[in-house]
N, C-alpha and C positions, 0 to 999 in steps of 0.2 A: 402259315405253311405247316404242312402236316406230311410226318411220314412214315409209313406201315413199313416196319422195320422187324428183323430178328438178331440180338445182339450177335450171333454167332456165324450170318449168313455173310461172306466175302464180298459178294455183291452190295449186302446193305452197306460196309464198313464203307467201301469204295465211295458210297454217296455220303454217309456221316462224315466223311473228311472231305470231300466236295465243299459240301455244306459248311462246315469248321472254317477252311481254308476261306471261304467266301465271307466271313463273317455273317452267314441268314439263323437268325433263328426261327427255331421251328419246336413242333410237339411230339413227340417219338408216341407211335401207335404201335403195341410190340403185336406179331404177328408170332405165332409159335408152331412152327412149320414141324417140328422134331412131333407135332401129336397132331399132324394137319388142319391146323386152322388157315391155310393158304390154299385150301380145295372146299371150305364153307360156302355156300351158296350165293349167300348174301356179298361177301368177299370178290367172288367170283363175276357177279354182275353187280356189282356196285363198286367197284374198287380196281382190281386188275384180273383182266379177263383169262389173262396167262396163269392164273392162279400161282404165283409165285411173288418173293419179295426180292426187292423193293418195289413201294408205290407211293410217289409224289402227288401229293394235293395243294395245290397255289391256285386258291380262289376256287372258279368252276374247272379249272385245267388238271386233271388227272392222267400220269403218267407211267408206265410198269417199263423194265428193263434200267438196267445202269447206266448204262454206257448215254442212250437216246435221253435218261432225266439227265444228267450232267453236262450232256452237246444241250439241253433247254436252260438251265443255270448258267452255260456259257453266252448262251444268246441273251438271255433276260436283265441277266446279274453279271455284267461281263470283268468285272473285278475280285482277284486276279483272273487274267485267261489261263484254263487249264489245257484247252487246244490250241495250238498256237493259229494265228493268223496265215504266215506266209507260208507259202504253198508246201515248201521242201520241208521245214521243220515240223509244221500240219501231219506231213507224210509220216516223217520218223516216228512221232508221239504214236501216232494211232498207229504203226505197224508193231511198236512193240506193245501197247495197248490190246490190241486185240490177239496176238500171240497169245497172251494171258485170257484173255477173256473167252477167245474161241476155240482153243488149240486144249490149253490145260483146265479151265475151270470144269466146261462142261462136263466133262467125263469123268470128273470128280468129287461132283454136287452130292446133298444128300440121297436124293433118290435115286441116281444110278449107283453111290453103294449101296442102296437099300433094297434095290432090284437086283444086283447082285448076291446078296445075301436072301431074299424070299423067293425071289420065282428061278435063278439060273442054280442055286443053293451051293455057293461058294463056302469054303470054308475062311473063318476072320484071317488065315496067316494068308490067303488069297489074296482077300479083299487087300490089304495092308500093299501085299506084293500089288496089285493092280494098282492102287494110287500111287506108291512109290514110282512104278513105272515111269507114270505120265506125268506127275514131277520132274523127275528126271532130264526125260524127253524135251518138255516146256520147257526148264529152267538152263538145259543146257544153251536153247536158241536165246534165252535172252540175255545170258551171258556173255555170250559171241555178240548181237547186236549191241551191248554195253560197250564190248571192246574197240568196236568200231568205230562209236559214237564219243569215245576222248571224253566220256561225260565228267562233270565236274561235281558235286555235293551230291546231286540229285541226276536223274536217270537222264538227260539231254539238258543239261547246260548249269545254270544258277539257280532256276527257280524249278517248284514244286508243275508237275504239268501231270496230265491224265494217265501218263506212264507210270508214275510215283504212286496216284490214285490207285492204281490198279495191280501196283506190285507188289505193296505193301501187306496189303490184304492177303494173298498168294503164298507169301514168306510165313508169316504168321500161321496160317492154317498149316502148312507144310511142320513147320516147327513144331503145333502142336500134334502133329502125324507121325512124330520124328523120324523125320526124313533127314538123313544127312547133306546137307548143302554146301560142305566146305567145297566141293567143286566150283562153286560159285562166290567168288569173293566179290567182284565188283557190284553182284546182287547184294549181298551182303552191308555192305558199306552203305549199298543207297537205304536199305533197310537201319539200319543204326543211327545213319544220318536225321530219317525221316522220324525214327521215333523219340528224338528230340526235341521236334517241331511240337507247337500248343495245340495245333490244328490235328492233326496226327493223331497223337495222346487222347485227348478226347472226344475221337470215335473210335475207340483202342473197344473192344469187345467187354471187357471186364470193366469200364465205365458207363455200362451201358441199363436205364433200369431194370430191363428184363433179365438181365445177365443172373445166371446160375452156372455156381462152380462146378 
């Protein structure tokens, strides 16, 4: 198994702790999006079409997006389940799941600050203001869903679930944005929690080969 990865992109983290968590080894292929080698041609048709990372390769099976490689990890390698089975807890995971994935990451990826900064020609205490915002925004919803959900160690219940996956990564970038989050304690908690965990740890950004300080 193989995966075109960028240590620093949220979405790859989210599948490097998939993977951890699952116990699958695999080969880390760095993809270095910060000087666009995720819009190389060959990348592009041979690899993932969306010219972006991550991209899973298991055999002849190649996969691009996060979320649809780790619903295939769940289905394939179903130990542990990161989506839960039964219908209602299924629900919860993937609404606060994608809260994170579809609400805050996109509008915060590198190329829309990077299209903010060359073609709309924002100034950096802008830019800064714009991700804080939507920080903001996103993390307030999934602190309210946290408080709903009585969660226990981790974002819905005992164990590590596609929520965790996908908040973890979130908090992190955020932190390194410095974005203040003490609004968000029960975020917080699952984040300290999680980065205890082995699986966690090492798909942490700065264990990563590519990883530049």
């Amino acid at each position: 198994m193989q995966l075109h990865s960028f240590f620093n992109s949220s979405t790859s983290y989210r599948v490097r702790i998939a993977l951890a968590l699952k116990g699958l080894a695999y080969d880390t292929l760095p993809v270095n999006i910060r000087v666009g080698e995720h819009r190389a041609a060959d990348y592009v048709a041979n690899v993932n079409p969306s010219a972006t990372v991550p991209a899973l390769i298991d055999g002849d099976f190649r996969l691009g997006q996060s979320l649809a490689i780790i619903d295939y990890l769940d289905q394939t390698y179903p130990e542990p389940r990161l989506i839960p089975l039964e219908p209602a807890v299924r629900a919860r995971v993937l609404e606060l799941s994608t809260l994170i994935a579809c609400d805050i990451h996109p509008v915060n990826n590198l190329r829309v600050l990077r299209y903010l900064e060359t073609e709309l020609q924002v100034t950096p205490q802008q830019k800064t203001a714009w991700y804080r915002h939507w920080v903001a925004q996103g993390m307030a919803g999934v602190e309210r869903l946290l408080e709903r959900s009585n969660h226990g160690p981790w974002c819905l219940g005992a164990q590590p679930t596609l929520a965790d996956v996908s908040l973890v990564p979130q908090i992190a970038n955020a932190l390194r944005m410095d974005c203040d989050l003490s609004a968000y304690p029960r975020s917080l908690a699952v984040y300290e929690h999680a980065s205890a965990h082995p699986a966690f740890a090492a798909a942490e950004p700065q264990r990563q080969p590519d990883y530049v300080a």
